[in-house]
N, C-alpha and C positions, 0 to 999 in steps of 0.2 A: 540286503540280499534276499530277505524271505520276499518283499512284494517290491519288483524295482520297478522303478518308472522306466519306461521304453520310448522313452525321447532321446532323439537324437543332442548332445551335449549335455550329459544330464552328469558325464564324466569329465567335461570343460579343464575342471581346475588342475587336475594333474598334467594334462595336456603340453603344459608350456616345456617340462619336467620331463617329461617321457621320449625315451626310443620305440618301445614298444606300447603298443594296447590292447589291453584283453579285458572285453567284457562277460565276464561269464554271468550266466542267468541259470544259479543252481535254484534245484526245487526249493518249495515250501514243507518243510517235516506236518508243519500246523493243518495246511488246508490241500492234503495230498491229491491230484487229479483222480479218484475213483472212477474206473467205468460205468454209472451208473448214471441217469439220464437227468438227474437235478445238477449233475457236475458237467454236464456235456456243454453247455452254452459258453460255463465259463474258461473251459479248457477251452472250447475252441476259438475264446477269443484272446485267450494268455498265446497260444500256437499263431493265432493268423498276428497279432500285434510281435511278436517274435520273428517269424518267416520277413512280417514291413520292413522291421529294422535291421536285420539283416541284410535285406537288397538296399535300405538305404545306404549303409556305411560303404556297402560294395559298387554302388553307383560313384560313391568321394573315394574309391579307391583303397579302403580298407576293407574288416570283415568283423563277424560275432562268433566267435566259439561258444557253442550252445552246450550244457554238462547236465546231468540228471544226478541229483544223488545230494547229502549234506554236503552245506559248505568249509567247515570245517575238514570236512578228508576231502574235500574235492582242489582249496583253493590253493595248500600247498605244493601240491603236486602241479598245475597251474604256473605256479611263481617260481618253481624251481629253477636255477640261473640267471634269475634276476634280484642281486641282491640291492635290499634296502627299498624294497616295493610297496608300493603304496594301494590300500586297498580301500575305495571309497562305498559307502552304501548309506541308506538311507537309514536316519535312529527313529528307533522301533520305541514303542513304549510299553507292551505287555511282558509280563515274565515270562515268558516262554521266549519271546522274540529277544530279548535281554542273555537269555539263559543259551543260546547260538549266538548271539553276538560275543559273550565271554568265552566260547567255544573256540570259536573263531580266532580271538585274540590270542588265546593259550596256543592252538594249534599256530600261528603266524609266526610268534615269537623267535622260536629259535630258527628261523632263518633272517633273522634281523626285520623281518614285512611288518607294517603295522595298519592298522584297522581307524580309517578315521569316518564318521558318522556327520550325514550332512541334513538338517531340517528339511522337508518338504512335502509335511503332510496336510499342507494348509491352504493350497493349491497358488498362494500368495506369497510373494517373500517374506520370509520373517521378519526385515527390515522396515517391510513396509507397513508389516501390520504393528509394529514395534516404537518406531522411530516417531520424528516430529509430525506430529496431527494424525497419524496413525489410530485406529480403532481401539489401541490398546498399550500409547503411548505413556498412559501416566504410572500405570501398574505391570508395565510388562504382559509376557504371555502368560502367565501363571495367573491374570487377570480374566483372560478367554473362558465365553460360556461352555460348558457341556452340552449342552442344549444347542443344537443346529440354528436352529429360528431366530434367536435372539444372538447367537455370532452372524447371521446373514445378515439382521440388520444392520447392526454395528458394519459392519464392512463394505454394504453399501453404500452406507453413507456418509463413511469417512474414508476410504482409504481406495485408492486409484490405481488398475493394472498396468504393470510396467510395462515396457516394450519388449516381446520376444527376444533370446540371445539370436545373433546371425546363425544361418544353417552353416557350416567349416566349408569352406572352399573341397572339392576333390585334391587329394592327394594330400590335404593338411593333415588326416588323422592316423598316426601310426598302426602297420597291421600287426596283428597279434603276432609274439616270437614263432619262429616257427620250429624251433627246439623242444618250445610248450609241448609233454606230452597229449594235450589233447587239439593243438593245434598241428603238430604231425600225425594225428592218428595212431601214438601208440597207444 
């Protein structure tokens, strides 16, 4: 939730599961948009990558409920009358980013929602970099340099990009409920 990818399918898995879809794209508390001119590139390119995937969903006949604010008080209010909801993002590995994800889980709880955490900070699938002849097959990820250089090698030279997921057919992706208070505008 603090840094999502803005790929279209990047929420795929609950899909088969789901009547409704709601991606919300709450703030970051960590790296807050400052008006101040070191932060202006990046905001505007968190805004225009935001505004793309918005018309994309809207072109396949769905939509994006955009929220400002933590996720923990944003995401219940969200999920209200959808019980046993499923809330995907991406796992984070600093304490701070740790420390809103346990947020998040406490605040979820008592609506029955739960919080599950998907790899993909590797730009690669985990599998692949994982699995047979993979870059980091023999020791797992816990194998993986710190050091950029010496993982770019490694994964040159061993390990192959898979083929993009299909873009969803129009009208395959459910639109967000519209009882959501932030998808009725209350």
């Amino acid at each position: 939730m603090q840094q999502q990818s803005c790929r279209l399918g990047s929420g795929k898995r609950a899909l088969p599961h789901s009547s409704h879809r709601l991606d919300p794209l709450p703030s970051c508390p960590f790296c807050p948009l400052l008006p101040c001119c070191r932060h202006l590139p990046r905001a505007q390119f968190l805004l225009e990558s935001v505004a793309d995937l918005k018309q994309q969903l809207r072109k396949l006949g769905s939509d994006l409920a955009v929220t400002v604010g933590k996720p923990e008080h944003i995401l219940p209010g969200l999920l209200m009358g959808c019980p046993s909801s499923l809330v995907l993002t991406m796992e984070e590995s600093t304490s701070e980013e740790k420390t809103v994800d346990a947020a998040v889980v406490k605040a979820l709880d008592p609506a029955g929602s739960r919080l599950q955490k998907v790899w993909g900070h590797t730009l690669y699938h985990l599998d692949d970099l994982q699995g047979n002849g993979g870059p980091f097959s023999s020791g797992g990820i816990k194998t993986m340099p710190n050091i950029f250089t010496p993982f770019k090698e490694q994964v040159e030279r061993r390990c192959q990009v898979r083929a993009l997921a299909p873009t969803p057919s129009p009208g395959s992706l459910p639109l967000p409920d519209p009882a959501a208070p932030v998808a009725s505008g209350r």
